[in-house]
C-alpha positions in Angstrom: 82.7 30.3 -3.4 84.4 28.0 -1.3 88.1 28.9 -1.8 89.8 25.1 -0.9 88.4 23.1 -4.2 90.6 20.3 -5.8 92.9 22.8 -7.9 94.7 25.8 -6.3 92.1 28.7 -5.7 94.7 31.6 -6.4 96.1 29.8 -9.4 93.3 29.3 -11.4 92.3 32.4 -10.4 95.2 34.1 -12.0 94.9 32.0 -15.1 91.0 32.6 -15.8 92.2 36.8 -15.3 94.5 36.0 -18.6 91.9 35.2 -20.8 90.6 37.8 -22.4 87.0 37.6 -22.7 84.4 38.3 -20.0 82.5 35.2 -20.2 84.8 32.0 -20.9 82.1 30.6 -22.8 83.0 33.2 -25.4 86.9 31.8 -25.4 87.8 29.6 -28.0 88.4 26.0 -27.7 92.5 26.9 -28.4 92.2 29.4 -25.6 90.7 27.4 -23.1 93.8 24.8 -23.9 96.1 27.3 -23.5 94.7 28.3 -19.9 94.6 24.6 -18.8 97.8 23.3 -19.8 99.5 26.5 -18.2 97.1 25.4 -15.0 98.5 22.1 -15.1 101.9 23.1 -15.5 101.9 25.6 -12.2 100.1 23.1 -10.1 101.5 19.7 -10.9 97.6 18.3 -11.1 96.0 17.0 -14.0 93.2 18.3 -15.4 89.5 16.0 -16.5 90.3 17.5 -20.1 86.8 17.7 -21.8 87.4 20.8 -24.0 89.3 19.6 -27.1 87.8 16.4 -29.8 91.4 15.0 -29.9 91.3 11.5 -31.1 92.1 9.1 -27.9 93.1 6.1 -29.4 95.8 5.0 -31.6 95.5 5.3 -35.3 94.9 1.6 -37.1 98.5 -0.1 -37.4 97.5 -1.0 -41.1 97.6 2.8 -41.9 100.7 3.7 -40.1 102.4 1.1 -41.9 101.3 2.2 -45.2 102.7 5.8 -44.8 106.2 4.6 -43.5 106.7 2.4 -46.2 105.5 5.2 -48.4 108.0 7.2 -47.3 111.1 4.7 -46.9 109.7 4.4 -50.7 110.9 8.3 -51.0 107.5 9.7 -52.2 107.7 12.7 -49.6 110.0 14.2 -52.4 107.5 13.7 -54.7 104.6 16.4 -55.0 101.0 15.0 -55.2 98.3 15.7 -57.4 95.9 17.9 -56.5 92.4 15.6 -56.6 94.8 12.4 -54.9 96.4 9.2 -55.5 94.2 6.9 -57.2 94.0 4.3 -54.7 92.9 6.5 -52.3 90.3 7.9 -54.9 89.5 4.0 -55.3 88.9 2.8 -51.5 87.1 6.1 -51.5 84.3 5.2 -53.5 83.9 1.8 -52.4 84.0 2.5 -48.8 80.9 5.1 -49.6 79.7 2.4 -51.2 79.9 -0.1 -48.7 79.3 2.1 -45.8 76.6 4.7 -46.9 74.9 2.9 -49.7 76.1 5.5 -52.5 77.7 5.2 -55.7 80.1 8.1 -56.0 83.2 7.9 -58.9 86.4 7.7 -58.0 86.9 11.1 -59.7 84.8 12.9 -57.4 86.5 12.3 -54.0 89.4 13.9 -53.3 91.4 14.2 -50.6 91.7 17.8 -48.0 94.3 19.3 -45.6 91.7 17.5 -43.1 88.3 18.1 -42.9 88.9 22.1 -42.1 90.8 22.9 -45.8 87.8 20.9 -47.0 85.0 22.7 -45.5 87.0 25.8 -46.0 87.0 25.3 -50.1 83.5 24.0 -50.1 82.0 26.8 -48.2 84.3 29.3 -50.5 82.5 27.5 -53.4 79.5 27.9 -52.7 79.4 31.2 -51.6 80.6 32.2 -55.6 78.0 29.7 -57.0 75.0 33.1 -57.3 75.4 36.6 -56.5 71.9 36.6 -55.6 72.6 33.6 -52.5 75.3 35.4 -50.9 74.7 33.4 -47.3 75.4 29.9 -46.0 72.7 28.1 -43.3 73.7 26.7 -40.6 71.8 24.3 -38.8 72.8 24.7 -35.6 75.0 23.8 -32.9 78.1 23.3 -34.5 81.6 23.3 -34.9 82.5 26.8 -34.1 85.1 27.6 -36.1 83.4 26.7 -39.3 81.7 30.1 -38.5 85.4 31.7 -38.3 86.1 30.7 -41.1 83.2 32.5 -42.9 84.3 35.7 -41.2 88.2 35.0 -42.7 86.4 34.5 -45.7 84.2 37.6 -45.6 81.3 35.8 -46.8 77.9 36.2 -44.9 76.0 33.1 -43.5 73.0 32.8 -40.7 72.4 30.3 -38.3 69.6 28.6 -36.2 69.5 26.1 -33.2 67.6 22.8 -34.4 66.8 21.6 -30.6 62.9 23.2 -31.3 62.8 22.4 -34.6 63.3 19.0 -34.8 60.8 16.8 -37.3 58.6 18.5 -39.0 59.0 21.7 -37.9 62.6 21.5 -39.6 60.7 21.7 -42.8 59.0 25.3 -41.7 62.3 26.5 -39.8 64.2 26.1 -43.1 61.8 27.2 -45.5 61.5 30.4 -43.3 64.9 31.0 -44.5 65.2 29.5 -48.1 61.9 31.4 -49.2 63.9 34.4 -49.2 66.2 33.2 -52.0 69.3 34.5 -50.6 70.8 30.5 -49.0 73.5 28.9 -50.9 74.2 26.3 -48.9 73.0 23.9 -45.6 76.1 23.0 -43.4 75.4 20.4 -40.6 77.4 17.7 -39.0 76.1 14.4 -38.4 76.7 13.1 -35.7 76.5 16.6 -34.3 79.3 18.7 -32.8 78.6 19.3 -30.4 75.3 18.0 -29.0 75.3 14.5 -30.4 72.4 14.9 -31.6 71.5 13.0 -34.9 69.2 13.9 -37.6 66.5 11.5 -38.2 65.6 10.0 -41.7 62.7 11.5 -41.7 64.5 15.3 -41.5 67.2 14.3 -44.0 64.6 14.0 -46.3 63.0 17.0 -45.7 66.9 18.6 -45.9 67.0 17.1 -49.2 63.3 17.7 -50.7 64.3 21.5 -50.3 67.7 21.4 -51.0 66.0 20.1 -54.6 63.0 23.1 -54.4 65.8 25.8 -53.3 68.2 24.7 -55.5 70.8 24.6 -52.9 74.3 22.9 -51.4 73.8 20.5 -48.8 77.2 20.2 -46.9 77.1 17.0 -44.9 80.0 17.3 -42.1 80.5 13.5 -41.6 83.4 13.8 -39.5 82.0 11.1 -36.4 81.2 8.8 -39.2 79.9 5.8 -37.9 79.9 6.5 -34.0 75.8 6.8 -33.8 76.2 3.8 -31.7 72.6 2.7 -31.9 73.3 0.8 -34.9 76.2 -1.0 -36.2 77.4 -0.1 -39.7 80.4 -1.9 -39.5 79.7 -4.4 -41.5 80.7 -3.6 -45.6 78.2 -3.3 -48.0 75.1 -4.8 -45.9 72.5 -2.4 -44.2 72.3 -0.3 -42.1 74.1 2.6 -43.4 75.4 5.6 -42.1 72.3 8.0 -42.5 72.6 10.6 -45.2 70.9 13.6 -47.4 72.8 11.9 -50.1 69.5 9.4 -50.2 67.4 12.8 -50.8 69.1 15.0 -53.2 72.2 15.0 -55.9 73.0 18.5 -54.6 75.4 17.4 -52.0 78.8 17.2 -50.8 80.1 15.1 -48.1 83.1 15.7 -45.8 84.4 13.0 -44.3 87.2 13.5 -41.7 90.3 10.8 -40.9 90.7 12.5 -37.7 87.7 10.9 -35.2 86.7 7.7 -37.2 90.0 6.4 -38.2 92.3 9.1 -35.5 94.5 10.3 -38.3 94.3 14.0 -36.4 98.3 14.5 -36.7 98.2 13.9 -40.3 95.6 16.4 -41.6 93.7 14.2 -44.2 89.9 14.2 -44.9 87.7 13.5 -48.0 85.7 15.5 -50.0 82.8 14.0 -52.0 80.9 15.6 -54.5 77.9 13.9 -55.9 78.3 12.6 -59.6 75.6 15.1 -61.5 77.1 18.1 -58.8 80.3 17.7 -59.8 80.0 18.0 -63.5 77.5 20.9 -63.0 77.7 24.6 -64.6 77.5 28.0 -63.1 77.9 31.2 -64.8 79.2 33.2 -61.7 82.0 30.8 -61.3 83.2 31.2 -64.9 82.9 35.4 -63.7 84.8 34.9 -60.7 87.0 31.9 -61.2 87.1 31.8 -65.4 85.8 28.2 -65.5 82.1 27.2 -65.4 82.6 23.8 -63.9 82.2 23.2 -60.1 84.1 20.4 -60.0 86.8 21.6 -61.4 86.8 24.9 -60.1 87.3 23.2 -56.8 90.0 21.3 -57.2 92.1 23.4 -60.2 91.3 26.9 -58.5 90.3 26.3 -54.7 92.8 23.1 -53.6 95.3 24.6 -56.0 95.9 27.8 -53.9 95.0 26.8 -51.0 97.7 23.8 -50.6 98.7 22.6 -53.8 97.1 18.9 -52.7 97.3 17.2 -49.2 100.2 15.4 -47.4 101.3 12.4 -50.4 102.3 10.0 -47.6 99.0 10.4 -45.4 97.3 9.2 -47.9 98.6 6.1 -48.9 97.8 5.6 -44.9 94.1 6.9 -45.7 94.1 4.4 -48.7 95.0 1.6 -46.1 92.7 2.1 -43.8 90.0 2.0 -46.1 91.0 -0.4 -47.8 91.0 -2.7 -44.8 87.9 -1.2 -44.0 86.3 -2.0 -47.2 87.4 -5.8 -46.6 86.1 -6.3 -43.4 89.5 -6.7 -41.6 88.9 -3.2 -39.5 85.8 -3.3 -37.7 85.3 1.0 -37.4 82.6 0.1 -34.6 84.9 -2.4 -32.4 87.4 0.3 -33.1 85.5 3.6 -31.8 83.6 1.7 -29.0 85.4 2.6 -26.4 84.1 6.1 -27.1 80.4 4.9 -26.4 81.4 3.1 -23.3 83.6 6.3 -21.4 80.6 8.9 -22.5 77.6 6.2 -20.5 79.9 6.4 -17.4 81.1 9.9 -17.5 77.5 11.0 -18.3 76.3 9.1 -15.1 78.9 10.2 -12.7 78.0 14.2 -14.0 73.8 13.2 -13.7 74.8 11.3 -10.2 75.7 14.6 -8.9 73.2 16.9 -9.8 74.0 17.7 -13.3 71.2 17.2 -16.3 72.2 16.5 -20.4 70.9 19.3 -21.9 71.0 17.6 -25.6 69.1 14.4 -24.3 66.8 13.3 -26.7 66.6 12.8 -30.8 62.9 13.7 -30.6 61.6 10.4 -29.0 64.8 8.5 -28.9 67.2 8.6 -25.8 70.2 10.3 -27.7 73.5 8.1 -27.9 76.4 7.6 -26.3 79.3 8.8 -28.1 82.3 11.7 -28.6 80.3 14.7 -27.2 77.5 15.2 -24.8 76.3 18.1 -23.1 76.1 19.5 -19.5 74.3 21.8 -17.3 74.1 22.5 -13.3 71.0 24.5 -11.8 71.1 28.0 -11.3 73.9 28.4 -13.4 75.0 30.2 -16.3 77.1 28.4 -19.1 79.9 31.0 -18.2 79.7 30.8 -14.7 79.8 26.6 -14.8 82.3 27.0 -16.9 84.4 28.9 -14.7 83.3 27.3 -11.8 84.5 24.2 -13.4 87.8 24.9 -13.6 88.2 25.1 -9.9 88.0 21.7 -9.5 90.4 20.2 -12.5 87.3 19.7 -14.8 87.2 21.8 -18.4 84.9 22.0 -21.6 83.7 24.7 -23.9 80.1 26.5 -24.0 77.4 25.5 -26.4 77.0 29.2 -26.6 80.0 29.5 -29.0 78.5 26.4 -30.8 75.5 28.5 -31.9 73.2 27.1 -29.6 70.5 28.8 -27.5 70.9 26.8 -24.9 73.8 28.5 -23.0 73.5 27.3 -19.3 75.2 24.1 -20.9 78.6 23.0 -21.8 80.1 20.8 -24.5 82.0 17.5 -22.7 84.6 15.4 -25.1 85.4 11.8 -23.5 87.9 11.1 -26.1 90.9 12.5 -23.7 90.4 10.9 -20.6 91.5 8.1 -19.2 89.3 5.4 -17.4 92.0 5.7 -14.7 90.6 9.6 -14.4 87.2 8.2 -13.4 87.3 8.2 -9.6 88.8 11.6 -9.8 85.8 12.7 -11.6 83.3 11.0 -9.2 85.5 12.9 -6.5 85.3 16.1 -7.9 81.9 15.9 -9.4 80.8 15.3 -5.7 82.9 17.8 -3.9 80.9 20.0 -6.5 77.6 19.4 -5.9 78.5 19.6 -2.3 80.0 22.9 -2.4 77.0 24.2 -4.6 74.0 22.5 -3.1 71.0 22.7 -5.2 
């Protein structure tokens, strides 16, 4: 390897030593952080930071507002209830309404310690729904420390990659695994963390034609809501609408995150959204293991209870806000987020300029969107070793292979964190790359 690349040779070096794993698409998203900023710091040169899905834009000004006056108002010595303030369980519901084409009660959506406490509750839930489905499904890639936190949990769940079973060999992939009457629940993101990829109609249907046959949980990750870029939802209550299983099944719950589509990261608020017949459903193994029947209220009395006691009170008057304005047309969420689209169709060119491919490229027939995430490979190269390789020259990500996928020659890319102004360092970098490993 050529030892005079963009970042100091010895340094990075040293750094990549520290981690502890033998292939750094095996390190967590926290440690590769950790190894960058200390890069950083001991060089002086700043890093194309692709590794982390931090929000890169300013939260609305409507929400920010909301929670200072909130507090001037002295509710942080106030504790909040466990299933939320009602006008955030109010905007809520309309803003599913108005944006997805669902009628959910107020009752039903209740606010998380961000989308993690909320996936964290709902997968705990419905691993104690039947002793005889003792494992989650994931339709894979994904967010890799939703699989962490089955391990914390000590519940068992199974995985597949969906890139060769996309239309309707989804149908056969997933009743390979539900015909064994041992599945829970379905967990998927859409938008997908982290290949962008986007489930078609045509496959949330079949999702939710089994998830009725099976009898089982459909977790719908919602956390890039709205930032499929090839059509505009932005308008409230007119098609189209943000695609969901909900339009297939009542045996659903949707998480939607405040982090990505409104960048509320810093405050740790999401939503949790049970259908209205799920939520008022029965199961005797809950009443066993929790002493109430009622899912509903198992999760919130029993799972939010212990977990947090409810979520920040002043974060979500700011979540109420934002919806709110939302729901009235005065914040435009795909105005807002576009900027995401526009740095992922240049970054992606400058990487495919140079020799790299997009290894998630397609939803089936479609070109895939531009968006948060896409995906990256180089010839003749393993996940790890681009990775690593990577690194050299002030460019980072994480591995798909820690997402669940099978493709692990490729890496996940995030274009929320850098700047438009880190462009022509790219292009420099990405050249002096393909230069120094010629294909």
């Amino acid at each position: 390897m050529n030892k005079n690349t963009p970042i100091d040779y010895e340094i990075v070096t040293s750094n990549i030593n520290k981690v502890e794993v033998d292939d750094l698409t095996d390190a967590t998203i926290r440690e590769i952080v950790a190894m960058v900023n200390n890069i950083e710091k001991e060089t002086g040169e700043k890093f194309i930071r692709m590794e982390m899905g931090v929000p890169g834009i300013m939260p609305p000004e409507v929400g920010t507002k909301a929670e200072i006056e909130a507090l001037q108002n002295g509710i942080a010595s106030k504790y909040p209830m466990l299933d939320g303030i009602n006008p955030l369980k109010e905007e809520t519901s309309k803003f599913i309404k108005n944006f997805i084409g669902l009628d959910i009660a107020p009752e039903h959506c209740m606010p998380t310690v961000g989308s993690m406490q909320g996936g964290y509750a709902t997968f705990m839930l419905a691993s104690n729904l039947d002793e005889k489905k003792d494992t989650a499904l994931f339709i894979d890639p994904g967010f890799p420390v939703q699989k962490m936190q089955f391990q914390v949990m000590g519940h068992k769940y199974a995985s597949f990659d969906v890139y060769e079973h996309r239309g309707e060999k989804l149908r056969v992939k997933l009743e390979e695994y539900l015909s064994k009457g041992n599945i829970n629940s379905i967990i998927y993101s859409n938008p997908n963390n982290p290949s962008w990829v986007c489930l078609t109609d045509e496959e949330l249907k079949i999702i939710g034609e089994l998830a009725n046959k099976y009898d089982v949980i459909i977790i719908e990750d919602l956390a890039y809501f709205g930032m499929d870029f090839r059509k505009d939802i932005s308008e409230p209550g007119k098609p189209p609408y943000q695609s969901t299983v909900a339009n297939y099944t009542d045996n659903y719950i949707l998480l939607i995150s405040g982090s990505k589509a409104f960048s509320y990261a810093g405050q740790r608020l999401g939503l949790v959204c049970f259908s209205d017949k799920l939520f008022m459903r029965e199961y005797p193994n809950l009443k066993k293991r929790f002493g109430v029947a009622g899912i509903g209220y198992t999760f919130i009395q029993k799972l939010i209870y212990t977990l947090s006691s409810g979520t920040c009170h002043s974060a979500q008057y700011a979540m109420a806000a934002m919806l709110k304005a939302a729901n009235e047309g005065t914040l435009n969420l795909t105005n807002y987020l576009q900027i995401y689209k526009e740095k992922a169709a240049t970054m992606k060119k400058l990487f495919t300029d140079n020799g790299f491919n997009i290894v998630y490229d397609k939803d089936i027939d479609k070109e895939l969107a531009d968006g948060f995430y896409f995906t990256i490979s180089y010839p003749n190269m393993t996940g790890g070793e681009l990775l690593k390789n990577l690194i050299y020259y002030g460019i980072s990500a994480i591995g798909l292979k820690n997402c669940g996928s099978n493709r692990t020659e490729g890496l996940r890319a995030c274009v929320s964190q850098v700047n438009p102004n880190q462009f022509a360092d790219l292009e420099k970098r990405v050249k002096q790359f393909k230069q120094d490993f010629a294909i």
